[in-house]
N, C-alpha and C positions, 0 to 999 in steps of 0.2 A: 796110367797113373804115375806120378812122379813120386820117385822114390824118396822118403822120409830124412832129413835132415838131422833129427832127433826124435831118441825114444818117446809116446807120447806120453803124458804126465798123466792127472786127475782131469778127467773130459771135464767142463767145466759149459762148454758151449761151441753149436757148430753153425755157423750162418753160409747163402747165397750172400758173395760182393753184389750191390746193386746200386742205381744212382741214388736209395733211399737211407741208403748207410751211409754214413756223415761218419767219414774217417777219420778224420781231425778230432772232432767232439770223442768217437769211441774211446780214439787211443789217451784220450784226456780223459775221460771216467776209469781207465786202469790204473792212470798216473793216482788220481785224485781219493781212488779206494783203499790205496796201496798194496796194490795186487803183488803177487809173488809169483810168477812163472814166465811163458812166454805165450805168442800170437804166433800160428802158423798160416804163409799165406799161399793158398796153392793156386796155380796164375799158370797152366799148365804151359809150355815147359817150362816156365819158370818159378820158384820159391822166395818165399822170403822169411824170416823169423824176426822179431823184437821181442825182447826178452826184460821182464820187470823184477828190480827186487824192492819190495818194500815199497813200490811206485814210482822208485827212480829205474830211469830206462839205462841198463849196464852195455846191451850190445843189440846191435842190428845187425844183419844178414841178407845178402839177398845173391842167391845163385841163377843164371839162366845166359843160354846162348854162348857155352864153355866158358862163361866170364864169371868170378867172383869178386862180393864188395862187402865192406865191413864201415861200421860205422856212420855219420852223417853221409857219407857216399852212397854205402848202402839204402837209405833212407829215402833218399833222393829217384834214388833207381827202383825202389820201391813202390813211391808214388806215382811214378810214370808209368809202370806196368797196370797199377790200378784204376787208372784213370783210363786206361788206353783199352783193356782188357776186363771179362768179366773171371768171376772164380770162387773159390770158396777161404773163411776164416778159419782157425779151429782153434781153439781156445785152450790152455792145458795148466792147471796149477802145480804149482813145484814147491817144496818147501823151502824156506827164506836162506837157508845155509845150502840147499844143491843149486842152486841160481850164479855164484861167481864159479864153479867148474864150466857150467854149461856156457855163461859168457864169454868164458876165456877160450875154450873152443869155438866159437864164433868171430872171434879174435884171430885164432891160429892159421897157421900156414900149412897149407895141406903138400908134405911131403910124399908122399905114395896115395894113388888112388885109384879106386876100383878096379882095384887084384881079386882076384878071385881066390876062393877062403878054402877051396880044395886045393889050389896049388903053391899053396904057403907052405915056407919052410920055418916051423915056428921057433925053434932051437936057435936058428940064427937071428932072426928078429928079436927075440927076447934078448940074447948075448946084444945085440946092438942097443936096443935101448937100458939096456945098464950101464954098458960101457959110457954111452952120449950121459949119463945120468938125466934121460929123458923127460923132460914136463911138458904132459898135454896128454892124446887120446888113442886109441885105436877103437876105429867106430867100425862097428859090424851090419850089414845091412841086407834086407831085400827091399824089393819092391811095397812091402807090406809092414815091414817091424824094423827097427833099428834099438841096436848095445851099443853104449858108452862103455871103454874100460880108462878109468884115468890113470896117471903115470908122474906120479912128483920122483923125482930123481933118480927116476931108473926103475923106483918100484912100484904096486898095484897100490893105487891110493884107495879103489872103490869101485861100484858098477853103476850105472844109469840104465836100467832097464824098462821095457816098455809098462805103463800102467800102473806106474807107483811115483811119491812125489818124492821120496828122498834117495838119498844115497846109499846102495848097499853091499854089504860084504863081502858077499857070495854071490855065485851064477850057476844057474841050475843047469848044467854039463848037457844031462841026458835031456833036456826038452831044449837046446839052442838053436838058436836061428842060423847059427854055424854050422850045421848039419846037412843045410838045405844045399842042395850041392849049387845052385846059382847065389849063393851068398857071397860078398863080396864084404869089400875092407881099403879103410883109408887109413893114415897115420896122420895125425895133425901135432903140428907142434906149439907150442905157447911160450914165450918166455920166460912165465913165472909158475910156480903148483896152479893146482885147483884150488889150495886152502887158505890162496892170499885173496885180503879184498880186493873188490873190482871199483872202481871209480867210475860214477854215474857221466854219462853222456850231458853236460848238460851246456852243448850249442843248440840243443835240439828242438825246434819248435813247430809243433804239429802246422797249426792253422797256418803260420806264415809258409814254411814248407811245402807243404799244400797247395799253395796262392803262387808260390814261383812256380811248381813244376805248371801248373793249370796255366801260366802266362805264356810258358815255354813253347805248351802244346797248343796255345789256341792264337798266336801273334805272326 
């Protein structure tokens, strides 16, 4: 099982990838409803995320093969794992103000990655990200659950926790996923808070998209 990229949101819906899924048309009915969350796309070992707010597409994602890609890149590389490969969707609602946090991590640059969360020294990580007056994340993870903690300049903006759509205050200590002693931990950095807008993707076009990677792979 490949491990979560993001906590999931409100299950909303779980599909098999198949030739009978019409990728393009789907991801145009989230545009067209003005869905607010993301698509998770599990393409084992590889991932991917697009992420909607209001039905404009803020941020793609796609990780696999040590290699990460953001944006119409992402998209791109997306499509050729789909095409090439079968997998699963998973679908996840978020409310319309936690969607540019979760963007902008998808955005970000992964400073430190998969350290292990027992042998953190958390006194000096914290001292570091005040001092950098830090914006962006430290994501918590297993194989099974992932926590957002976001970070505007240095301080705790909020949590992304698994199975809720918004953003929240608190993080319940004694039940963490931190605990689990194989848990692990990224630091991603972002250029801007979580609580600035995100600006829609919009080179972005399914069907045509679609038709180049499909010329790519079939000429």
């Amino acid at each position: 099982m490949h491990t979560l990229i993001l906590p999931r949101g409100i299950t909303v819906k779980q599909f098999d990838v198949s030739k009978r899924v019409k990728i393009p048309q789907l991801l145009e009915r989230f545009r067209s409803n003005r869905f607010s969350g993301y698509l998770h796309f599990e393409l084992t070992p590889q991932v991917g995320v697009i992420c909607f707010q209001d039905g404009d597409i803020v941020a793609v994602l796609f990780e696999g093969d040590n290699a990460r890609f953001s944006g119409y890149e992402a998209q791109l590389e997306l499509f050729r794992a789909l095409q090439l490969n079968s997998g699963a969707i998973r679908v996840y609602r978020l409310e319309s103000e936690l969607v540019p946090y979760v963007a902008r991590i998808c955005r970000g640059q992964v400073e430190i990655k998969a350290q292990l969360v027992r042998f953190l020294d958390s006194t000096r990580l914290l001292a570091y990200l005040a001092a950098e007056r830090f914006n962006g994340c430290i994501r918590i993870y297993t194989s099974a659950e992932a926590t957002l903690v976001f970070y505007t300049e240095g301080r705790v903006e909020g949590f992304f926790v698994d199975g809720v759509a918004g953003l929240q205050d608190d993080l319940d200590i004694a039940h963490s996923l931190a605990l689990d002693k194989e848990c692990r931990y990224d630091v991603i950095r972002t250029p801007e808070s979580g609580r600035s807008p995100v600006m829609p993707l919009d080179d972005i076009n399914f069907e045509k998209d679609w038709l180049i990677v499909w010329r790519e792979l079939n000429t």
